[in-house]
Structure formats: C-alpha cells, structure tokens
N, C-alpha and C positions, 0 to 999 in steps of 0.2 A: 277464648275459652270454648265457644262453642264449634270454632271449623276443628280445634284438641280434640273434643269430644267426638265430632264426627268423624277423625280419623280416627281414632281408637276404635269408635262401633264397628267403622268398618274392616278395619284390622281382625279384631277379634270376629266379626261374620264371617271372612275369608279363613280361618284359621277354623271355627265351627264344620264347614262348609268342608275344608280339605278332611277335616277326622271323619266326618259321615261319610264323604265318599271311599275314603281309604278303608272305612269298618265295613259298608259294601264290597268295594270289590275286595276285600280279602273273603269274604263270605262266599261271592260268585265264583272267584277264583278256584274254589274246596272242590274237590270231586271225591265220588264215593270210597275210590282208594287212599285217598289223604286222611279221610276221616275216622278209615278204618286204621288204616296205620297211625293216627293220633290216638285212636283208644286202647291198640296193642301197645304202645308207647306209657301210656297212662298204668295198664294191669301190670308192667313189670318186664314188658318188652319178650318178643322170641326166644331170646335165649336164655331169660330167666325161666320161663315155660317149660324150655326143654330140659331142664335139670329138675322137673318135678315128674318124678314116678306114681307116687301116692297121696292123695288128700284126703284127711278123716276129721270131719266136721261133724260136732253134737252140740246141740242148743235144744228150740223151741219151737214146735208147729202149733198153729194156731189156725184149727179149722173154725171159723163161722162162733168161735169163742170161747169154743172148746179144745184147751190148751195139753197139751204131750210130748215129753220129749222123744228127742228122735239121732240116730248116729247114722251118718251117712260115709260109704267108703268108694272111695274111687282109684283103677291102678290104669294105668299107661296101657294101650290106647284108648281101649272101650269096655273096661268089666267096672262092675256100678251096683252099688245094695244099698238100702237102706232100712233100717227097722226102726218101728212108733211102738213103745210097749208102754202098758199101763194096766193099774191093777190085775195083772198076773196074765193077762192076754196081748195081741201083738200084731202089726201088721208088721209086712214084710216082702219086699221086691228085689229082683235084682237081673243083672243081666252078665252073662260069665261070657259076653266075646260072640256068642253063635246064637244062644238061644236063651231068653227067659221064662221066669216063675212070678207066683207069689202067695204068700198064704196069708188069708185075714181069718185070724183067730177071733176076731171081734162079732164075726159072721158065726162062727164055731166050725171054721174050715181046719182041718187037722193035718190033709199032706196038701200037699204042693199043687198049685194048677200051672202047667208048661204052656209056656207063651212061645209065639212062634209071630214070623214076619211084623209087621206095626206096632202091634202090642206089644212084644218081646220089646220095644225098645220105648214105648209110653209111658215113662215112669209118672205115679198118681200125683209125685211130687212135684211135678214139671221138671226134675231135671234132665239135662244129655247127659248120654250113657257114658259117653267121649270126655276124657278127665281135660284134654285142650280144649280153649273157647275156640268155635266155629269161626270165627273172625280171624283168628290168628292161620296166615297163608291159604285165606280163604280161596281164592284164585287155584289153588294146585289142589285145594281138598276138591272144587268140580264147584265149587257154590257159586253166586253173581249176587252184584248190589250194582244200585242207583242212586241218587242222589235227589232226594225231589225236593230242595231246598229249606229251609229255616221255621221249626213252628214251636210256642210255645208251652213247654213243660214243666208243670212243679212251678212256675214263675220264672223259670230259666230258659231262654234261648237255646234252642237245642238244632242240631242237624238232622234231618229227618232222613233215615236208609233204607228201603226196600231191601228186602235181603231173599234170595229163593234159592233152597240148599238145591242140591243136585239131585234131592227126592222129590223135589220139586214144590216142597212146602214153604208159603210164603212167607216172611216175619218184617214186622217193622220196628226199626230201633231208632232211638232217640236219642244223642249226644250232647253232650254242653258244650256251647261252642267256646267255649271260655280253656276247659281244661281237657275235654272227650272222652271224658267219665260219661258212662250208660246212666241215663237217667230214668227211662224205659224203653220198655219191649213190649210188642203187641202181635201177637198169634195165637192161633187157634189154641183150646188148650187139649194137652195129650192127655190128659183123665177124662174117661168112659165116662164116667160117672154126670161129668159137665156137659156130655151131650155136643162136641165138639163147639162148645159156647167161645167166643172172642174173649181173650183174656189183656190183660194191660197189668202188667209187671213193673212194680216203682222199686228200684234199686238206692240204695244209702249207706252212712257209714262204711264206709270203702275205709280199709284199715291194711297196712302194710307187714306182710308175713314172711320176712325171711325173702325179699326182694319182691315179690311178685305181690299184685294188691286185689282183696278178694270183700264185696259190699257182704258187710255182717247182718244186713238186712233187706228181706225182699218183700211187697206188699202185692199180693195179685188178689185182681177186680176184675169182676163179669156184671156188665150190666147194671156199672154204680154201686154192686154190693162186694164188697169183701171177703170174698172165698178164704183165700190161704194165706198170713201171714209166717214169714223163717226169719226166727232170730239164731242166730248164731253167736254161740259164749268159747267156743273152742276151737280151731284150727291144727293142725298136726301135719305135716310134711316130710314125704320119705320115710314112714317108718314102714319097715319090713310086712307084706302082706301075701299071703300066700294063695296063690288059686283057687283052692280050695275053697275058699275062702266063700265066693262067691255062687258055691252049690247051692242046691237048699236043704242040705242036711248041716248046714253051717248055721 
C-alpha cells in the first residue's frame, strides 16, 4: 500500500512538474507580435476591422462623479467628434483628418477654438482619432512593441507590452494571457487639463458587435484616483456619415 502510494505521489509530481513547465515555456515562448496578434484575433480580427467605416457610440461619462451623456462618432481613417451636453450647454471636440477644434460651452465659449499639431489630435476623452486600433498591423503603421514579460492585473495574469507609436509616445498595455483581451493601458494622458498626469485605463465587458468586439466599459485612474469612467449603452456600425460632419458648424 505504501510503495501504491508512492508511486502515485510520484506520478502525479511528474505530471504537476510537466504542466508548470509547459505553462512557462508557452509563456517565454510569446513574443510581442504573437501577443499582439492574440488580441487583434480576440477584437474581431483584420478583416473584420476593415469592413468597418463608421462607429457611433453614446452612453455615459462619468467625470470625478459627475455623470453626462456623450455620442461619440468616428469615420475611416482619422476624422473623430464627440459631444457631452447637458442642461442646455455642451462640450465638443473633434478632429476632421488635418486639423482640429473645440467648444466648451460649459466655460461660455460660443465659436470654435482651432487645434493644430498635438492638440488637434488630444482628444479630452482619451480617445485616437484613428477609427482602427493602433495594434492592428502595427508594424506597417511605423509603431514597435516589446515584450517585458508577465505581471499581474485585475487578479489576471496579463502580458506586459511596451508599445512606442511612431510619434514616439510611449504606452503600456496589459493582456490576459488566458484570452488577450486588453485588460489595461498605461500612458500619459492627452487631456491638458491632467497636466500630462500617467493614466492606467481598466477595460471590461467586451461585447460582440456585428463580428468585431469593442469593451463597453473603460475606467481611467491617475494617481489612485478615478478621473473618467465610459459606459457605453449603444454601438452603431456603417451607418452613413458625412464629412461635414466633423466641422464645427456641425
């Protein structure tokens, strides 16, 4: 009974011993294109991407707890608005391909301030102006990534990416090594207002829209505290959008 017993221990040590190593070296094994190609795989892959012209998302901003809704529009490659209105005033950004605006009416700003170089493309809300994620054939857009191995996020094992677009602004993303869903994102953030403060972006409810999968909720933190929370209650894809669109007489 007992030499049973110690072959079985050991058995089952041997067999413990092979999965830890195997969960390792698949882990080492990962480099930062695998992982990046797990997570364009994960939102709905390439070519689902490239069949999306337009996305018009409206939910919920949630500044510091103070709550607003907000429609945000975006068309193929790089023109991007969005407006927070509330009791009869409104902010408003956008960026039409060359150059941007914006008017906060909440200030009692009445026309338009023209944004040029940085700015023109810093929207308040953190997002890219660019309706594709930066990740998808990041290699051919000019950007690089690295791989600085496995740290954990949310309670989830995540793959850790250096990411430096080709304007040379640096980002770090977080994947779950499980599925390579973003779990977060950590850069600088592009609102003035923050004072280029370090931001850390928690992504969730990843929800599937017509093939491609887009997190219906984002939570950004500076310094432990909760700047901006985005809910998202609506999605809209391909529907007709006009240039125009993205003036600021629109």
């Amino acid at each position: 009974m007992f030499v049973q017993l110690k072959i079985i221990m050991k058995s089952f040590t041997s067999i413990l011993f092979l999965a830890i190593t195997f969960s390792l070296s698949t882990l080492h094994a990962q480099t930062a294109d695998q992982v990046i190609e797990g997570y364009v795989k994960f939102i709905g892959g390439e070519k689902n991407w490239a069949k999306v012209k337009t996305i018009i998302t409206s939910g919920e901003y949630n500044y510091g707890g103070a709550a607003f809704p907000f429609t945000a529009t975006a068309k193929a490659p790089n023109l991007y608005k969005f407006i927070v209105p509330f009791n009869g005033k409104y902010y408003a950004q956008a960026f039409d391909g060359t150059k941007g605006w914006k008017i906060d009416a909440f200030k009692n700003e009445t026309e338009p301030t023209l944004l040029t170089g940085k700015p023109a493309l810093a929207m308040a809300n953190e997002a890219d102006v660019e309706l594709e994620d930066a990740l998808i054939n990041y290699m051919i857009k000019g950007h690089q990534a690295t791989l600085e191995g496995t740290e954990l996020q949310e309670n989830k094992e995540c793959f850790k990416v250096n990411f430096t677009r080709k304007t040379g602004e640096i980002e770090t993303y977080f994947f779950d090594v499980k599925n390579y869903s973003l779990i977060m994102k950590r850069a600088v953030s592009k609102n003035i207002e923050l004072e280029a403060s370090l931001l850390s972006t928690f992504y969730s409810d990843y929800r599937d829209v017509k093939g491609i999968k887009i997190p219906f909720k984002a939570i950004s933190e500076a310094n432990g505290q909760t700047i901006l929370t985005i809910t998202i209650e609506k999605v809209e894809l391909n529907k007709p959008v006009a240039d125009s669109e993205f003036q600021p007489n629109n």
